[in-house]
N, C-alpha and C positions, 0 to 999 in steps of 0.2 A: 213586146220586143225585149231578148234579152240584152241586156250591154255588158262588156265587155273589158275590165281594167286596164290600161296598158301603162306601165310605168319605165322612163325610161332612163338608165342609169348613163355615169360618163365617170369615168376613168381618171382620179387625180394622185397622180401616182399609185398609190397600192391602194389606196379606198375610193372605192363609187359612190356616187354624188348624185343625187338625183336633179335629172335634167328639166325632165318635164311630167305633166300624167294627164290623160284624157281615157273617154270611154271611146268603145269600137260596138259598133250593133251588130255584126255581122260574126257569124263561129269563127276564128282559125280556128283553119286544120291542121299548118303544118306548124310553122315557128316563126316570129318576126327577129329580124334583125338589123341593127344601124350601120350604114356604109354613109363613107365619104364621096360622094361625085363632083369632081372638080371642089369648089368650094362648097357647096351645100350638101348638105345629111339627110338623107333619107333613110326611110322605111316601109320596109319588103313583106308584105304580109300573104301568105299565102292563102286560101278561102274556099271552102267547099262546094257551097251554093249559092249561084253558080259558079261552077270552078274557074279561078282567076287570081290573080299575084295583084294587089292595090300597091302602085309606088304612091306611098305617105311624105308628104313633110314633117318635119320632126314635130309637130303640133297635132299631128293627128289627121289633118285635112289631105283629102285624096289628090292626086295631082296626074294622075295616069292609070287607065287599068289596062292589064294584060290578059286578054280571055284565052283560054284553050275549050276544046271539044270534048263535052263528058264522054260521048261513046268512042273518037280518036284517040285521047290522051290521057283522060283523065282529070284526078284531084292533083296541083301539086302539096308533094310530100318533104319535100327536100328543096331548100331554097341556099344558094352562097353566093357570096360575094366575091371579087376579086379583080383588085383595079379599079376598071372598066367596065369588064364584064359580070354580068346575073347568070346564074345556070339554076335553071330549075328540073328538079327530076318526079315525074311521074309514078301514082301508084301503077299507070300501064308500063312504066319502064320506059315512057319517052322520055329523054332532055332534049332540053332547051336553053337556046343561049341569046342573050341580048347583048347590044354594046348600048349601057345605060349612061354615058358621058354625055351625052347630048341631052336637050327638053326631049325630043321625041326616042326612047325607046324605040333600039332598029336590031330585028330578029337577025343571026347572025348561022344560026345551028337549029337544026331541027331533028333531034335523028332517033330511033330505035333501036 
């Protein structure tokens, strides 16, 4: 199995501080990044095989996954944040949109 580095910075004033670091077994494909929901920090990893978005807790540990369909939608490629909502975009050219404020992740947008 290969693992995977993830180190993850935090912002104190103009220099970043390192928060945490764990290993990941699984490829990203697209980009991880850290959002605030409500009070706790997650992160968004997007994953090729099989393709799926892992919502992380900032420790690493998995707390939710988000599957799509390789022959409907795709790998995703493109993950952001904002607010509330997750949008993630497809090498098919689908997005997709969540409202991630809650524990359960509730599909919001689905479109082509």
């Amino acid at each position: 199995t290969n693992f995977h580095g993830v180190v993850v910075y935090e912002m104190q004033g103009n220099l970043p501080v390192e928060r945490t670091q764990f290993t990941y077994t699984t490829m990203i494909s697209s980009f991880a990044l850290v959002a605030r929901v409500g009070e706790e920090r997650s992160i968004f990893f997007g994953l090729a095989s099989p393709p799926r978005i892992d919502i992380c807790g900032i420790d690493g540990k998995r707390k939710e996954t988000l599957q799509f369909s390789p022959e409907m939608e795709g790998v995703p490629i493109q993950l952001d944040v904002n607010g509330q909502f997750l949008v993630a975009l497809t090498q098919k050219n689908v997005i997709k949109l969540w409202d991630v404020s809650r524990r359960q992740p509730k599909e919001v947008v689905k479109h082509r």
